[in-house]
C-alpha positions in Angstrom: 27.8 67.3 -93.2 26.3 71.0 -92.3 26.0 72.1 -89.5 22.4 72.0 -89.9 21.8 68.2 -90.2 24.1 67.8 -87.1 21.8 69.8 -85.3 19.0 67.9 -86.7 20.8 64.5 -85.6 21.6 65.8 -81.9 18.2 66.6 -81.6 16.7 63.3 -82.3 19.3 61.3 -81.0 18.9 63.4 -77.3 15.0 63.1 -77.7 15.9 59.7 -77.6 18.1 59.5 -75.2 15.2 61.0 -72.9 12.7 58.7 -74.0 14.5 55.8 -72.8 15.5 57.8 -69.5 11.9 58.5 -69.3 10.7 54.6 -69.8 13.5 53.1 -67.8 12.5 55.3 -64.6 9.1 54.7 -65.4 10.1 50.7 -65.3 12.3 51.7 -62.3 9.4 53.0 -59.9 6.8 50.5 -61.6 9.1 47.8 -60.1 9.6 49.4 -56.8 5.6 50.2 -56.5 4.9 46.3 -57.4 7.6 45.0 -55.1 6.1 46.7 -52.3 2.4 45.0 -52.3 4.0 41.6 -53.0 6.1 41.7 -50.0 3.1 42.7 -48.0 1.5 40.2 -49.4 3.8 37.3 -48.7 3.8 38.2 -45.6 0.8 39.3 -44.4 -0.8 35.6 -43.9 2.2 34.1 -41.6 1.1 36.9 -39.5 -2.4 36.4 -39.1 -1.5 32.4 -38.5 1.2 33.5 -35.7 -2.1 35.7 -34.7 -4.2 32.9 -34.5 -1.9 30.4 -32.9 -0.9 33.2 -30.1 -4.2 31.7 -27.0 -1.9 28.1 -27.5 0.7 28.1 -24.7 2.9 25.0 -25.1 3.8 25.6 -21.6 0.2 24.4 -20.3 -0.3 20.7 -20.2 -3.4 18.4 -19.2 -4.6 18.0 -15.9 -3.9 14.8 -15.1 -7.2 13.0 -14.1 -7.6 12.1 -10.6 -7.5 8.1 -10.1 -10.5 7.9 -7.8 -9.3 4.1 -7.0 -6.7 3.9 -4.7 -4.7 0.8 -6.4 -4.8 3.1 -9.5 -3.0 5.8 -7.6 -0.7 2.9 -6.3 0.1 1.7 -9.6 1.1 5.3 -11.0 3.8 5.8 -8.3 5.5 2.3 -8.6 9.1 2.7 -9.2 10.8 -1.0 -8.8 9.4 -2.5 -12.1 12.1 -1.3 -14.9 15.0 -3.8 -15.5 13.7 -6.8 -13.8 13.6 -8.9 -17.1 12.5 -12.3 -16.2 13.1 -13.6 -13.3 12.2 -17.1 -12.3 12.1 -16.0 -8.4 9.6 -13.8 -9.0 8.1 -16.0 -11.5 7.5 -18.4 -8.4 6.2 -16.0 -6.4 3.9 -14.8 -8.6 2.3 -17.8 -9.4 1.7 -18.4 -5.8 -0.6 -15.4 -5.2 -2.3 -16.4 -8.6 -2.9 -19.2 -6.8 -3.9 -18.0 -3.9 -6.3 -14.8 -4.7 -8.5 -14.9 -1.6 -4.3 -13.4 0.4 -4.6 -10.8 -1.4 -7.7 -10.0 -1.7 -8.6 -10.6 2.3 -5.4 -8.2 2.9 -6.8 -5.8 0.8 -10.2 -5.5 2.8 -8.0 -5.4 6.0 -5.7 -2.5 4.5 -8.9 -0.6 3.2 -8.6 1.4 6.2 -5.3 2.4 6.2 -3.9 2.3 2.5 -4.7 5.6 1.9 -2.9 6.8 4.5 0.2 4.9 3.7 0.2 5.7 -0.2 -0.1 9.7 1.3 3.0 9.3 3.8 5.1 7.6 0.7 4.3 9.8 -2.0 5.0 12.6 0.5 8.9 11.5 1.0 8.4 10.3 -3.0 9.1 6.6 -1.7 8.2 4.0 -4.1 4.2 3.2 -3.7 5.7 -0.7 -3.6 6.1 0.1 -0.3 2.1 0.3 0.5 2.4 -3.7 -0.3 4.8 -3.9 2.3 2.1 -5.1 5.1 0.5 -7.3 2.5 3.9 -9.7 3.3 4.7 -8.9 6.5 1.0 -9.1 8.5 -1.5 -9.3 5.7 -3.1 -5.5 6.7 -3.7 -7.4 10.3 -2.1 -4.5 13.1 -2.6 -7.3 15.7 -0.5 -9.7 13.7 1.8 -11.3 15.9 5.4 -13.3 14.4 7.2 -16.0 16.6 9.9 -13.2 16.5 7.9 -11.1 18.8 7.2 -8.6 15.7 4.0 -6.8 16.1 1.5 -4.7 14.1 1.5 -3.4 10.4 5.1 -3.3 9.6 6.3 -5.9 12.3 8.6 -4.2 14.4 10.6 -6.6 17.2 10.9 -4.6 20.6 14.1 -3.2 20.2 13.5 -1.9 16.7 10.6 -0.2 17.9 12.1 1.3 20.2 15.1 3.0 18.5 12.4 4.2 16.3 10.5 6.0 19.2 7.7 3.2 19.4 6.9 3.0 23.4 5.6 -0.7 24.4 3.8 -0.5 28.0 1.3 -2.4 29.4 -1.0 -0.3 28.5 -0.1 1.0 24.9 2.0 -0.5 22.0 3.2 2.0 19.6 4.1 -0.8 17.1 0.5 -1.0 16.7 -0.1 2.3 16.2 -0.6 3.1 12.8 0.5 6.6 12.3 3.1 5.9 14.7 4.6 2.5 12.9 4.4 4.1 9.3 6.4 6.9 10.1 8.6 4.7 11.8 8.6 2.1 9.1 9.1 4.9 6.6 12.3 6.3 8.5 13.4 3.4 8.9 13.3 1.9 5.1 14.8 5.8 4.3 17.8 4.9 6.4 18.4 1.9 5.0 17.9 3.1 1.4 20.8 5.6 2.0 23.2 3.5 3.9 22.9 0.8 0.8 23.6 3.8 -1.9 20.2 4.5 -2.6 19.1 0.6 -3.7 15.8 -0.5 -2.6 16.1 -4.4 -3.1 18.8 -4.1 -0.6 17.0 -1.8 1.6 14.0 -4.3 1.7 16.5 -6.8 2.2 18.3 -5.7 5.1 14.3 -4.2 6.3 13.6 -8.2 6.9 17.0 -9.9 7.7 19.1 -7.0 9.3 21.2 -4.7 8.2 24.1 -6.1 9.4 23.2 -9.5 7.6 23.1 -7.4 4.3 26.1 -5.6 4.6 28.4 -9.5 5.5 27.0 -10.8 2.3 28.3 -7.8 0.4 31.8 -7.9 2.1 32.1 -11.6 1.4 30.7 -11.4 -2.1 33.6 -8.4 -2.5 36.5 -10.8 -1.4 35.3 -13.5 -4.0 35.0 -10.7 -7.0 31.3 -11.4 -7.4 28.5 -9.6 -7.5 27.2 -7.0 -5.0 23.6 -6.4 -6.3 20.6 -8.4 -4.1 20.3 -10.7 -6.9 23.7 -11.9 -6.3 23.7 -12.7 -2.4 23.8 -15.5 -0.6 20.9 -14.4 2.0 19.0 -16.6 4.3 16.3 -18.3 2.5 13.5 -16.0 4.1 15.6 -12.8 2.7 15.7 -15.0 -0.9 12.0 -15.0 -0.8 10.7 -11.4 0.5 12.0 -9.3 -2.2 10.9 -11.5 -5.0 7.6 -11.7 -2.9 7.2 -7.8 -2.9 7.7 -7.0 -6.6 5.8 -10.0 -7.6 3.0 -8.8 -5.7 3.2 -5.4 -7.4 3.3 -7.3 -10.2 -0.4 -8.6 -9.8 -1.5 -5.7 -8.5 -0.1 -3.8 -11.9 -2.9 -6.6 -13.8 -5.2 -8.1 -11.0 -7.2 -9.7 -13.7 -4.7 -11.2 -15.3 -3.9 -13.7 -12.9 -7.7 -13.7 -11.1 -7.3 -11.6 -8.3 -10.3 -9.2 -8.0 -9.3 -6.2 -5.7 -12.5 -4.4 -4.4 -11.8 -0.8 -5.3 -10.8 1.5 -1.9 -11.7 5.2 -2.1 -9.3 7.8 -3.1 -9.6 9.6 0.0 -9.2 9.8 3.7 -10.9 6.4 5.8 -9.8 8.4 9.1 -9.4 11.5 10.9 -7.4 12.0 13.9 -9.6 13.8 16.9 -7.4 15.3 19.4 -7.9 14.5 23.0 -7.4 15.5 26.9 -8.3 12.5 29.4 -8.8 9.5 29.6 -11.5 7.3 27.3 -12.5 3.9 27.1 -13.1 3.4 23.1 -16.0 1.7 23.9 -17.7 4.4 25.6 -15.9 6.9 22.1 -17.6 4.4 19.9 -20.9 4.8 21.3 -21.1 8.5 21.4 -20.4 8.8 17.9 -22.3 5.9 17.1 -19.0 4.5 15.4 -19.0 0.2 14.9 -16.7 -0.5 18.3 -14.6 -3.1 16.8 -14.0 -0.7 13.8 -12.8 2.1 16.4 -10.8 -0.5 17.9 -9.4 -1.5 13.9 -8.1 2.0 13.9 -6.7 2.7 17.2 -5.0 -0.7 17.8 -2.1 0.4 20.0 -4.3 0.6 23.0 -3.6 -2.7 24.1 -7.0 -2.8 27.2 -9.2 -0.7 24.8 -8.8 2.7 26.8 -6.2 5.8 26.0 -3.5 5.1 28.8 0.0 5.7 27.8 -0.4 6.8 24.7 -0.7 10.0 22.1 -3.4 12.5 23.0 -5.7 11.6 19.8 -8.2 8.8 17.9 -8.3 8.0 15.0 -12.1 7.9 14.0 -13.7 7.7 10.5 -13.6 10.9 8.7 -17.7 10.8 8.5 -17.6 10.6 12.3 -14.8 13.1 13.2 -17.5 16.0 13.4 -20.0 14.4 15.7 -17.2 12.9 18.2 -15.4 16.6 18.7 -18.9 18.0 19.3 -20.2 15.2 21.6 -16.9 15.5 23.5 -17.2 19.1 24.2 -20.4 18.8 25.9 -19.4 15.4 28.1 -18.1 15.0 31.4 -15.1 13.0 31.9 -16.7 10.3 34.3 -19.2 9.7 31.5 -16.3 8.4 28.7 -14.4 5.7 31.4 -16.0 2.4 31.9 -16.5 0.6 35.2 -15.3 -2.7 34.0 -11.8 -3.8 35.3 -9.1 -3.6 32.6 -8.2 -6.8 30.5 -5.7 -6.9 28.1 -7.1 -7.0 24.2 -5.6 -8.8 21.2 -8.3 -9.7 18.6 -10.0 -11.4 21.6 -6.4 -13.4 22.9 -3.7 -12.0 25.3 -0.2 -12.8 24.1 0.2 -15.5 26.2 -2.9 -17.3 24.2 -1.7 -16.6 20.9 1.9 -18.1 22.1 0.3 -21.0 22.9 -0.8 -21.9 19.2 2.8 -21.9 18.4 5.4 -24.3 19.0 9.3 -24.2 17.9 11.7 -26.9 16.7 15.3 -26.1 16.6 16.9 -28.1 13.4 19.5 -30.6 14.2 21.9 -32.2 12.0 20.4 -34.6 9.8 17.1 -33.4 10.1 15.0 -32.6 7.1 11.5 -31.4 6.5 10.0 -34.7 6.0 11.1 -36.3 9.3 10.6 -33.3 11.2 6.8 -32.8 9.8 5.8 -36.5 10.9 7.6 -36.4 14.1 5.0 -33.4 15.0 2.3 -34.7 13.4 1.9 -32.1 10.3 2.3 -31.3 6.5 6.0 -30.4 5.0 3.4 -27.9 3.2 1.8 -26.4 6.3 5.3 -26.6 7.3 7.0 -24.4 4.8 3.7 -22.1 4.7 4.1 -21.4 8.7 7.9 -20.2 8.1 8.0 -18.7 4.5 9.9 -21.3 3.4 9.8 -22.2 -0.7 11.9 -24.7 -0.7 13.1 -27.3 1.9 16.7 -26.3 2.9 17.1 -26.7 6.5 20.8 -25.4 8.1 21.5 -26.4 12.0 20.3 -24.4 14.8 17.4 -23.0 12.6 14.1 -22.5 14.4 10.9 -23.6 13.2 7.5 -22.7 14.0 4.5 -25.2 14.1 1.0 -24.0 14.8 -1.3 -26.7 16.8 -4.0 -27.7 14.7 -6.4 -29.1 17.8 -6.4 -25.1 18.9 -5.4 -23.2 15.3 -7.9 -22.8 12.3 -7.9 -24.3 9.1 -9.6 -21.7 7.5 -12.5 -23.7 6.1 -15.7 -22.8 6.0 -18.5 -25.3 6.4 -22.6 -24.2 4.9 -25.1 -25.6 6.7 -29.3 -24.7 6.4 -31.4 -23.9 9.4 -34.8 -23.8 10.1 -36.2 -20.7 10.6 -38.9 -21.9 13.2 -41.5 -18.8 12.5 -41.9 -19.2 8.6 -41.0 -23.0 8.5 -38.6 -21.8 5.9 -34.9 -22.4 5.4 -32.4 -20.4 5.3 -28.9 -20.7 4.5 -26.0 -20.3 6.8 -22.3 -20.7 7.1 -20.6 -22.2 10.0 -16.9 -20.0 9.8 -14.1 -21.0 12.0 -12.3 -17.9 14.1 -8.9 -17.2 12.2 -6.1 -15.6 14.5 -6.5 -11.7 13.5 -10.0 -12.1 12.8 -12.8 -9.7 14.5 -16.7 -9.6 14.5 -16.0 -5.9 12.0 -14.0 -8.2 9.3 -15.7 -11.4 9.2 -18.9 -9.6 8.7 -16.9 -7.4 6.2 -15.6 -10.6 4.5 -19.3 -12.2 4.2 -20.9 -9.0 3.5 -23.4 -8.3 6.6 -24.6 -5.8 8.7 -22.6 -6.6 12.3 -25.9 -5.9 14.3 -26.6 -9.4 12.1 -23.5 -11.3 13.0 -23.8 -10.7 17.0 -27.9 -11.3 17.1 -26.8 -14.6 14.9 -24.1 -15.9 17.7 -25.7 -13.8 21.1 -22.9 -15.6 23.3 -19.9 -14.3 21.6 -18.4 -10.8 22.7 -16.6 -8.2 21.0 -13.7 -10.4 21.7 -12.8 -13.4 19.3 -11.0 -16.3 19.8 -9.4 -18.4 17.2 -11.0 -21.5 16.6 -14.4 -20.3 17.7 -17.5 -21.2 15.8 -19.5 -18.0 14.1 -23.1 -18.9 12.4 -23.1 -16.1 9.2 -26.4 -16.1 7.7 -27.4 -15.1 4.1 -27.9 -11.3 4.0 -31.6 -10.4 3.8 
């Protein structure tokens, strides 16, 4: 081949050789300049949604809403319902307060002044709000309630209880009654238990109504045998058998009112009182009328002042929070001789002195061979009013037990009789009610309990005082 067509060849075949570099460089950068906007691309919308998700914190949660209801605050802070299965003692107790709405409901109306309180001092030491029920079973919201024991007030403390927890009893003042005074107490006291019984609260309410010390034997002797430690498992005194279930089945019906026809009037989500601080002495009479507060509803909230006037006691009332404001103004302005009455001292307790409300009560100490039965006829009274007067639910009796027995000719059956009187101006007839005095009752709850004005209630019976006795007579009219 010359040299001439080699030339030739070289030529081409380089010519080609640089076309093809040409084309694949050209492919080379086409690739890189189309790779570039797809990338963009792809990821240009996952950052405008990360841009548009960015004002969502998932660190912010709802406000919870406020209950404005009281029992709807209770039931959000109950803690003793998880695990209880079914349980046929609280099954029985249950079915007694369905059966008995008008307890619960009256207690409620009692504690309307105070639950509020309460259910602030638990959450406070995160307590479960169980605990508010607690004076539902031990006085029924009464703070004069009064036990054959010699327990007293809102959480029944005996003397000597009261006084290792700092409740001073004088003649003049008992701090069981005092309800600031008694919750903290009860609360320090039901703490102390909780943590001596390793932080269980059925034994801690257990040992709250029979004793420590009663609590702790039936655990040592249940350890000997290899049993079962747990409250369930005890063998308790019958009372102690009953209170637990009693608490937790109440809860119970308060978790579902309706359900087992109960109708709780709601309570306000706020303060009832206000405490007013004070320098001398006061007859709460004399209190009530300067801030034109309803006397027996002053005396409702400052119950530890056993004669109605501020002897012995703390330097404070307790006054409804919508007359705090006028009383620490009036008070500023008033001399002391104007707030003490001239009437001699007599001792107050819902219109009996303890000897009086002794003296309804009788005790019977069990024998052997005794039973209900023959005890009940031998005194002349039901085996049911029997068993109601000392918590019994069944009818074990063991020897040397006490019994209590109300007498009927002086106590109060509860009933309520209507009746119609003439009203002698418009010859026209109105109904009325004929309501026998119940020990604990006072002119501000029965006229609570029938809804009337209390100005009503005294012009209706102008011979009864602020004081009432049990087994007195009350005409309550219709409400106009």
């Amino acid at each position: 081949m010359s040299s001439s067509i080699r030339k030739a060849i070289n030529s081409d075949a380089l010519t080609r050789l640089a076309q093809a570099i040409a084309v694949a460089v050209s492919a080379t950068l086409a690739g890189c300049s189309s790779h570039v906007p797809q990338t963009e691309a792809a990821h240009t919308p996952n950052i405008a949604a990360r841009a548009k998700q960015k004002p969502i914190w998932l660190s912010e949660k709802p406000t919870p809403q406020i209950p404005q209801d009281v029992w709807e605050r209770m039931r959000q802070g109950f803690q003793l319902q998880e695990g209880l299965g079914v349980n046929p003692r609280i099954e029985q107790q249950r079915l007694w307060f369905a059966s008995n709405p008008s307890f619960l409901e009256n207690a409620g109306e009692r504690g309307s002044l105070y639950i509020h309180y309460i259910v602030e001092r638990l959450e406070e030491r995160n307590m479960p709000l169980e605990l508010a029920l607690l004076p539902v079973i031990e006085s029924a919201y009464n703070p004069m309630a009064y036990s054959r024991a010699d327990a007293v007030g809102l959480w029944q403390f005996i003397p000597s209880t009261g006084r290792y927890f700092n409740l001073r009893q004088t003649r003049f003042y008992d701090g069981r009654r005092d309800i600031t005074a008694s919750t903290t107490a009860a609360m320090d006291y039901l703490t102390r238990l909780h943590d001596m019984f390793n932080g269980d609260w059925l034994l801690a309410l257990a040992a709250y109504n029979a004793g420590e010390g009663t609590v702790s034997r039936a655990i040592e002797r249940n350890e000997r045998l290899g049993l079962p430690t747990d409250y369930w498992n005890l063998p308790l005194p019958s009372e102690t058998q009953a209170y637990v279930p009693k608490l937790l089945a109440l809860s119970q019906v308060v978790l579902a009112p309706e359900a087992y026809g109960v109708n709780l009037n709601p309570i306000a989500n706020e303060p009832y009182f206000q405490v007013v601080e004070i320098n001398q002495r006061m007859d709460l009479s004399k209190v009530a009328a300067v801030a034109n507060i309803d006397e027996d509803e002053l005396f409702q909230l400052n119950p530890a002042f056993k004669q109605r006037t501020t002897i012995d006691g703390p330097q404070h009332l307790l006054v409804p929070t919508s007359k705090a404001q006028l009383l620490t103004a009036s008070l500023s302005t008033m001399r002391p001789e104007e707030l003490i009455s001239k009437k001699p001292l007599k001792p107050v307790f819902e219109g009996a002195d303890e000897s009086e409300i002794a003296s309804l009560k009788r005790a019977y100490r069990v024998k052997r061979g005794d039973n209900l039965a023959a005890i009940a006829k031998a005194n002349k009274v039901d085996v049911k009013d029997l068993q109601r007067w000392n918590k019994m639910t069944g009818k074990n009796l063991k020897v040397g037990q006490t019994l209590v027995m109300q007498d009927k000719s002086k106590g109060n059956t509860g009933r309520v009789n209507t009746v119609v009187a003439a009203n002698t101006k418009t010859k026209t007839k109105t109904p009325q009610t004929q309501y026998k005095v119940q020990q604990g009752d006072s002119l501000y709850i029965v006229a609570k309990r029938f809804n009337v004005e209390m100005q009503h209630l005294k012009r209706w019976n102008p011979r009864v005082g602020q004081a009432l006795k049990p087994g007195q007579m009350l005409t309550v009219a219709s409400p106009h």
